[in-house]
GUBA-371597 format. One record per residue (C-alpha): residue number from 1; z, x, y. Coordinates in steps of 0.2 Angstrom, whole numbers, plus 5000, padded with zeros to 4 digits. Example, Ala and Ser with C-alpha at 12.3 -4.5 7.8 and 13.67 -1.06 7.14 Angstrom:
<sites>
nr = 1 Z = 5039 X = 5062 Y = 4978
nr = 2 Z = 5036 X = 5068 Y = 4995
</sites>
This chain:
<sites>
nr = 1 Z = 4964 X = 4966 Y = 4963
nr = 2 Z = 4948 X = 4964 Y = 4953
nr = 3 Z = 4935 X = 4976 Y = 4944
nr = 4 Z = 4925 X = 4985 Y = 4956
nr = 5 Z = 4938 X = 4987 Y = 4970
nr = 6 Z = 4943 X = 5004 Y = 4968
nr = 7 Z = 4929 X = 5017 Y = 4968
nr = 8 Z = 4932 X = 5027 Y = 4951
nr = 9 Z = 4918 X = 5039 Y = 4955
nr = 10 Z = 4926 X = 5047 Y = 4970
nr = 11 Z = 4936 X = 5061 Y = 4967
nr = 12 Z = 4944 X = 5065 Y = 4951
nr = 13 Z = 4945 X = 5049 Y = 4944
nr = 14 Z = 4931 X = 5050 Y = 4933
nr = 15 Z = 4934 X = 5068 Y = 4926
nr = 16 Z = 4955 X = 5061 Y = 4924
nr = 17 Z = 4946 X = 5047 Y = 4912
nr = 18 Z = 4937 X = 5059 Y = 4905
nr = 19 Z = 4952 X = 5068 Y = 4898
nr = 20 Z = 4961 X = 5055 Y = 4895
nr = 21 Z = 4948 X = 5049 Y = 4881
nr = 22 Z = 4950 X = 5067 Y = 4876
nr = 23 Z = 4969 X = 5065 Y = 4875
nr = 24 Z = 4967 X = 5047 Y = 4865
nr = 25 Z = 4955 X = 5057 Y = 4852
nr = 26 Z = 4964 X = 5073 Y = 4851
nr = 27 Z = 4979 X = 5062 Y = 4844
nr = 28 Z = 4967 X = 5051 Y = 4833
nr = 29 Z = 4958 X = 5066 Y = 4824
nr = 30 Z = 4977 X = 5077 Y = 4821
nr = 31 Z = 4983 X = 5060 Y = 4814
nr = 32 Z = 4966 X = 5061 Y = 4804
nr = 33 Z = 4968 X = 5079 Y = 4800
nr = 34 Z = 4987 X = 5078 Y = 4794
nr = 35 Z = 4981 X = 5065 Y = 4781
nr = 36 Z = 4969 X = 5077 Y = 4775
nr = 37 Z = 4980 X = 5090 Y = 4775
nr = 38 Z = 4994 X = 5079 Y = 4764
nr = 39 Z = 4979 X = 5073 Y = 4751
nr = 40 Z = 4977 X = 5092 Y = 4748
nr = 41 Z = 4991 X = 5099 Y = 4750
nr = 42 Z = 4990 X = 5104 Y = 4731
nr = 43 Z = 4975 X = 5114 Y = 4733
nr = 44 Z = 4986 X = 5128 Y = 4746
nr = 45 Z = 4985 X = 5144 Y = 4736
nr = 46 Z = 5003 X = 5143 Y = 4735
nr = 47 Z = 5003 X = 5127 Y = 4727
nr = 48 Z = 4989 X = 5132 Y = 4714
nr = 49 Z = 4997 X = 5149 Y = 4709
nr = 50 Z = 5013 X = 5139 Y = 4705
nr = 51 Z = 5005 X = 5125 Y = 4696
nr = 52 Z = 4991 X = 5136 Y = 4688
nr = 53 Z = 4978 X = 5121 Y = 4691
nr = 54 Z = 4977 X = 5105 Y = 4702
nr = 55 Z = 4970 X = 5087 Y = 4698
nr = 56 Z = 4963 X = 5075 Y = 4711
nr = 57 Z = 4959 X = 5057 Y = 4705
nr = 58 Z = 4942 X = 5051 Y = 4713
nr = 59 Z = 4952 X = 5039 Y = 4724
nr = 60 Z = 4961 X = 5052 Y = 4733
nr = 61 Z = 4942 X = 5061 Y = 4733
nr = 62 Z = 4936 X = 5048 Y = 4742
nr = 63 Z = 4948 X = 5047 Y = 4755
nr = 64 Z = 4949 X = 5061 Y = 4761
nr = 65 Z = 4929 X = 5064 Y = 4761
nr = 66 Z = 4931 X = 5048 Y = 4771
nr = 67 Z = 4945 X = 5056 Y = 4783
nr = 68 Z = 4933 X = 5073 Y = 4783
nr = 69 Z = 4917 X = 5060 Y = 4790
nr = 70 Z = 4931 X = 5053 Y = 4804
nr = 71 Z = 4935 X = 5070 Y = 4810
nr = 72 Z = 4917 X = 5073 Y = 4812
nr = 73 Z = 4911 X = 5059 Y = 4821
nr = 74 Z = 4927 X = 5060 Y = 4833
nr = 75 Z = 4921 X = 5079 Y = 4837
nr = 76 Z = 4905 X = 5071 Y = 4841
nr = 77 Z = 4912 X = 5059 Y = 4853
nr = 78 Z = 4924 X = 5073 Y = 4861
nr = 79 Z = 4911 X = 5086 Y = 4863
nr = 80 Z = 4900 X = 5070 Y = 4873
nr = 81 Z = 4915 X = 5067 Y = 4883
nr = 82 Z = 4918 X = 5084 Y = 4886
nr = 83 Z = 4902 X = 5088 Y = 4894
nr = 84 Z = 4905 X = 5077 Y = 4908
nr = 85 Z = 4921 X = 5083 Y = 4911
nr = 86 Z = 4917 X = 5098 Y = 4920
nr = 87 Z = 4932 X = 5106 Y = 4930
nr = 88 Z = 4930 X = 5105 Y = 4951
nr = 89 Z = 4934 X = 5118 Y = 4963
nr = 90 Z = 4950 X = 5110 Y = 4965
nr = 91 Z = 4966 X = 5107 Y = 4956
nr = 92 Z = 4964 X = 5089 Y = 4949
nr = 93 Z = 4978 X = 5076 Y = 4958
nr = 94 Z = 4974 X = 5059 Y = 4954
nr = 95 Z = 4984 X = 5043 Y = 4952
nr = 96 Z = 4988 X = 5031 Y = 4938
nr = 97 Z = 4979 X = 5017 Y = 4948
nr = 98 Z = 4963 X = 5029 Y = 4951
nr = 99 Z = 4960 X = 5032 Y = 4933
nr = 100 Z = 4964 X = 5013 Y = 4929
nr = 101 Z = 4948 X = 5010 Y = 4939
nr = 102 Z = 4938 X = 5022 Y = 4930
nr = 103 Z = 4944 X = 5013 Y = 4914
nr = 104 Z = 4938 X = 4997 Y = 4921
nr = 105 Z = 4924 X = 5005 Y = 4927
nr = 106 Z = 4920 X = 5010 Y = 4909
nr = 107 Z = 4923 X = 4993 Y = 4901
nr = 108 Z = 4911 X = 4983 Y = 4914
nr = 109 Z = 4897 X = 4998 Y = 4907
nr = 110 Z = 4897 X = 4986 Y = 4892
nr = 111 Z = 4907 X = 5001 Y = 4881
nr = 112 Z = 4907 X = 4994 Y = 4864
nr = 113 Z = 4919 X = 5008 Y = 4857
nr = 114 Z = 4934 X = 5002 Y = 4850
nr = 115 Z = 4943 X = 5021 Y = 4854
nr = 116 Z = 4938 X = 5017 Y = 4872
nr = 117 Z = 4940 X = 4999 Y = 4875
nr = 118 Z = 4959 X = 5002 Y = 4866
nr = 119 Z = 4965 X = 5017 Y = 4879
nr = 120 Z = 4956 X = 5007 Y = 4893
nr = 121 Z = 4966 X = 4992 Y = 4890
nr = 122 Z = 4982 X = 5002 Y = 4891
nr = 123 Z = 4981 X = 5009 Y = 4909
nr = 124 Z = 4976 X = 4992 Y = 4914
nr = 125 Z = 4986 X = 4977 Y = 4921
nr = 126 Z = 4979 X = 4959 Y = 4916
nr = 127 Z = 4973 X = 4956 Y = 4936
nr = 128 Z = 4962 X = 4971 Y = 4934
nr = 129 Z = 4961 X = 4974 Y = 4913
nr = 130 Z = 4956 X = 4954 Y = 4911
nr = 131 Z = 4940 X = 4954 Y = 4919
nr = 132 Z = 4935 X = 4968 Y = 4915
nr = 133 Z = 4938 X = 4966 Y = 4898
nr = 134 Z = 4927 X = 4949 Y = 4900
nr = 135 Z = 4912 X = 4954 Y = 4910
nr = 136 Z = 4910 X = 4969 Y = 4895
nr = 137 Z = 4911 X = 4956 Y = 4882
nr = 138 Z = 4899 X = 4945 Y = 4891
nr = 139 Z = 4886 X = 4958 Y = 4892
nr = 140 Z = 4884 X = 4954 Y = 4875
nr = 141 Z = 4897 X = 4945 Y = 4866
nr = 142 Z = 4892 X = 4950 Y = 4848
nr = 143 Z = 4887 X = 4966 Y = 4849
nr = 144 Z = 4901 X = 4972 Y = 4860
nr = 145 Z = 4916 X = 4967 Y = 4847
nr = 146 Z = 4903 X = 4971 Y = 4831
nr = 147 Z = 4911 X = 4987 Y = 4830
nr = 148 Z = 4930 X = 4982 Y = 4831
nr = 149 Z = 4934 X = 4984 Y = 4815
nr = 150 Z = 4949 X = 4974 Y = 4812
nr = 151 Z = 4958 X = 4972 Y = 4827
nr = 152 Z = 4963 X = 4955 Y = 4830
nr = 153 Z = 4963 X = 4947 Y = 4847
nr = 154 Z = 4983 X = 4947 Y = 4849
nr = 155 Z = 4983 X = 4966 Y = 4847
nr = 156 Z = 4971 X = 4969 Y = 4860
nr = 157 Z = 4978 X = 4959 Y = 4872
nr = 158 Z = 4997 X = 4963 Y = 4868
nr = 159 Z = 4993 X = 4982 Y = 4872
nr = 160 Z = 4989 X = 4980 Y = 4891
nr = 161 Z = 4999 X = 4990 Y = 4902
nr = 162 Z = 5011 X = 4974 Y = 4907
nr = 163 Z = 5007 X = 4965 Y = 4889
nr = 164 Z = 5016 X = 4948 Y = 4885
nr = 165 Z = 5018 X = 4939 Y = 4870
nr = 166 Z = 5018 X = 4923 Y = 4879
nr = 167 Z = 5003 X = 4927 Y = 4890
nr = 168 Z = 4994 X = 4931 Y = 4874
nr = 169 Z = 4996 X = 4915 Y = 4865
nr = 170 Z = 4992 X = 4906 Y = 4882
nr = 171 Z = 4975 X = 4915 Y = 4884
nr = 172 Z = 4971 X = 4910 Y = 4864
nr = 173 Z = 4979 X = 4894 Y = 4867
nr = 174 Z = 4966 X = 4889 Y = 4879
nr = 175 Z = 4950 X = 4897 Y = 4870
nr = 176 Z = 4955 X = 4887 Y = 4855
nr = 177 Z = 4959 X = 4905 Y = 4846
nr = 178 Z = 4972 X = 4912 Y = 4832
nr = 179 Z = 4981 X = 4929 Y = 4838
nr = 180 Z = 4976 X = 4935 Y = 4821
nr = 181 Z = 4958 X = 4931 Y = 4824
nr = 182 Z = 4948 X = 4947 Y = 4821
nr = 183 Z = 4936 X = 4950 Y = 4837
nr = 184 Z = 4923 X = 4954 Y = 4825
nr = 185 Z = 4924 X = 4937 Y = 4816
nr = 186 Z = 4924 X = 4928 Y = 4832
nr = 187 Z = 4907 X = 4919 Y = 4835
nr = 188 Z = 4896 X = 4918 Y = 4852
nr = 189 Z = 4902 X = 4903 Y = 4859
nr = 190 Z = 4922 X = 4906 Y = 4855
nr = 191 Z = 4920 X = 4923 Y = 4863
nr = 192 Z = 4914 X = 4916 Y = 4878
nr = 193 Z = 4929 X = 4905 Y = 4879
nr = 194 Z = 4939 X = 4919 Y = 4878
nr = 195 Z = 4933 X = 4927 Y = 4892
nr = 196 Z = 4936 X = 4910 Y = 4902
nr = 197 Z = 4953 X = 4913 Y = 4895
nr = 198 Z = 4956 X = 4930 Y = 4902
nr = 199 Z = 4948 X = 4927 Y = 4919
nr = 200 Z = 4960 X = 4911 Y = 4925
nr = 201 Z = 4974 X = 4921 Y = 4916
nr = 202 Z = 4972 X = 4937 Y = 4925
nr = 203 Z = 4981 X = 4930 Y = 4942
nr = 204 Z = 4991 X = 4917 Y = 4934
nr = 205 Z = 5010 X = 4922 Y = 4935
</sites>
C-alpha cells in the first residue's frame, strides 16, 4: 500500500490523529513538568520551613527556565491541535490502519515538526511510512530536517512500526549514510539519496 490509498479524511481518522498528537504531547510536557518539579523541589513550603532557606545554582536556574519555555510552546502546539479536534455526533470508532493514513497524510503535507514526524513514523509500516516519509523530505529537503534537533537517521527509521536493525543499515547502506548521521547535518543531495533509499526499501522483503 502506498501514501494516498486510504482516505484519512473520512470519518474519524483525522480527529483520531488528532488526539493522538495530543496523546504524544501530553506525555512529552508531564516528562517536562516532572523535571521541573524535581529542579524545585527545594522550594515546596515543606522543604523551605525545614531548611529555613534554599539555594539554586544558575545552572539549575537555567534549566528549568528552559523546561518552563518547553511546556509553553508544547501548550501552544496542543491548543492548535486541539481546535481541529472537534468531537462528532458520533462515538469515535476508528482503526489502527485509518489513523496510519492520517499520519501519512500528515507527513506528505511537508510536516517539519519533529513531535509529529516521530509519532507518525511509529503507526506506520516501511510500505506505507517509507514514502511518505520521502516525498515530505523532498518537498524541501533542508528545511524539513532543519528542525530535528539531534535525531540521527538510525533512530528515526528504527522506530517504525515493524522497525529492523538490518533494514536500517540497508537503507544507509545504499544512500552512502552513517546511522549516527544527524538528519540535520545531512546536506541536499545526501538527503535526496536517502529518500531513494527508502522508496526501493519500502517493498523490499
Amino acid at each position: 500500500m502506498t501514501p494516498g490509498t486510504t482516505s484519512a479524511a473520512d470519518d474519524g481518522a483525522k480527529p483520531a490523529w488528532s488526539l493522538a498528537q495530543l496523546t504524544w504531547l501530553a506525555e512529552a510536557a508531564a516528562t517536562c513538568a516532572q523535571r521541573v518539579c524535581d529542579q524545585l523541589d527545594s522550594f515546596v513550603p515543606a522543604a523551605l520551613h525545614a531548611e529555613g532557606g534554599v539555594e539554586l545554582d544558575t545552572d539549575r536556574w537555567h534549566a528549568v527556565l528552559n523546561d518552563v519555555s518547553t511546556l509553553r510552546e508544547t501548550a501552544e502546539q496542543m491548543d492548535m491541535i486541539a481546535a481541529t479536534a472537534t468531537p462528532g455526533d458520533h462515538a469515535l470508532a476508528v482503526t489502527i490502519d485509518e489513523i496510519a493514513g492520517a499520519a501519512a497524510e500528515a507527513l506528505m503535507e511537508g510536516n517539519s515538526d519533529l513531535s509529529t514526524v516521530e509519532l507518525a513514523v511509529r503507526l506506520l509500516d516501511r510500505e506505507r511510512g517509507f514514502p511518505a516519509l520521502a516525498f515530505a523530505i523532498e518537498l524541501d529537503p533542508l528545511g524539513s530536517v532543519a528542525g530535528w534537533d539531534e535525531t540521527t537517521v538510525g533512530e528515526l527509521l528504527n522506530a517504525f512500526r515493524d522497525g529492523n536493525p538490518r533494514r536500517t543499515a540497508a537503507v544507509c547502506a545504499a544512500a552512502g549514510v552513517n546511522e549516527e548521521a544527524r538528519w540535520a547535518g545531512l546536506g541536499w543531495g545526501t538527503l535526496l539519496d536517502v529518500c531513494a533509499s527508502l522508496r526501493l526499501a519500502a517493498n523490499q522483503s
